[in-house]
N, C-alpha and C positions, 0 to 999 in steps of 0.2 A: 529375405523379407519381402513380401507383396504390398505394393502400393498402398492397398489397405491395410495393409499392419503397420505400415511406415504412416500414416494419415492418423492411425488411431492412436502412435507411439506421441506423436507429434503434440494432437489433440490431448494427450498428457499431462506433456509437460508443459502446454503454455499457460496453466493456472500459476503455474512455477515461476515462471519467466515474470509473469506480473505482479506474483506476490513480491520476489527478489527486489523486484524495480521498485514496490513501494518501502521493502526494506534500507534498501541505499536511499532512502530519503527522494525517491522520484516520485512525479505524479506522472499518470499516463494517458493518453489516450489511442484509439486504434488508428490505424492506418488498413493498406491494402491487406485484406488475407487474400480470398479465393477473387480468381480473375478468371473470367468465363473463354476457356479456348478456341472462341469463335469468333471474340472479338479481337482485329488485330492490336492491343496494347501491351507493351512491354516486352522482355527480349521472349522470342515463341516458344524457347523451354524453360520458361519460368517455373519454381515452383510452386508459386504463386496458384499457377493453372492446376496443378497437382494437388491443392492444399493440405500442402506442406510448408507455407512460410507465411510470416506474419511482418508485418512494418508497425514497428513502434514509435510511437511519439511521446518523449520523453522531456518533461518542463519540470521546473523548480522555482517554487515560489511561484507561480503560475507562468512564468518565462519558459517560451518554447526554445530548445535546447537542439540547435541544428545540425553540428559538428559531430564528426566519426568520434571524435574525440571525446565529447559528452559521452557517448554508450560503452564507452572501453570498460567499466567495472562489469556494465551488466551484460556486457557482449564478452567478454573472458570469462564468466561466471557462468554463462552460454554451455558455452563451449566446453566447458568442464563437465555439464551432465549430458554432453553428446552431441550438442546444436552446433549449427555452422552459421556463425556471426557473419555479418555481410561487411563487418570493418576491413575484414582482409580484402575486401574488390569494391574497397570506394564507396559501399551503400549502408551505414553507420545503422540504419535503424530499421534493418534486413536483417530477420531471427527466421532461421531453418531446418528443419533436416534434412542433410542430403540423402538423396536417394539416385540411383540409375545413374550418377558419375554427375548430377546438376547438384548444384550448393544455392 
């Protein structure tokens, strides 16, 4: 797959990702997607840079929900149609596709 098929796969599924989250009863809001690769923020092969990953912020009852733990339905639920949850490396409300060997 080329980065742009993996961008367009990606660009997919995240209506998914948000529908999902208001189905388990979450409200959302965005965080980082696209990080501009010229500016030095975050680790330098982000997929971020790629866009390929989205950060979600995930509240209930309008309580922001900070823990890995909070995202484990919607981050397993992820990862079932293909995504790579970022609860496995510490970053709870880290939603990806891997591509080129980055998660």
């Amino acid at each position: 797959m080329t980065e742009f098929e993996a961008q367009v796969r990606f660009a997919f599924m995240v209506p998914s990702l948000i529908d999902k989250a208001f189905d388990l009863g979450f409200q959302v809001t965005l965080g980082d997607a696209y990080r501009d690769p010229r500016v030095p923020y975050g680790h330098p092969n982000s997929l971020h840079k790629h866009r390929l990953a989205l950060d979600v912020n995930l509240f209930k009852g309008g309580i922001y929900l900070t823990t890995t733990e909070d995202h484990r339905p919607l981050g397993e639920w992820w990862e079932s149609i293909g995504g790579t949850w970022g609860g496995r490396f510490n970053d709870g409300n880290h939603y990806s596709l891997a591509f080129g060997g980055m998660k």
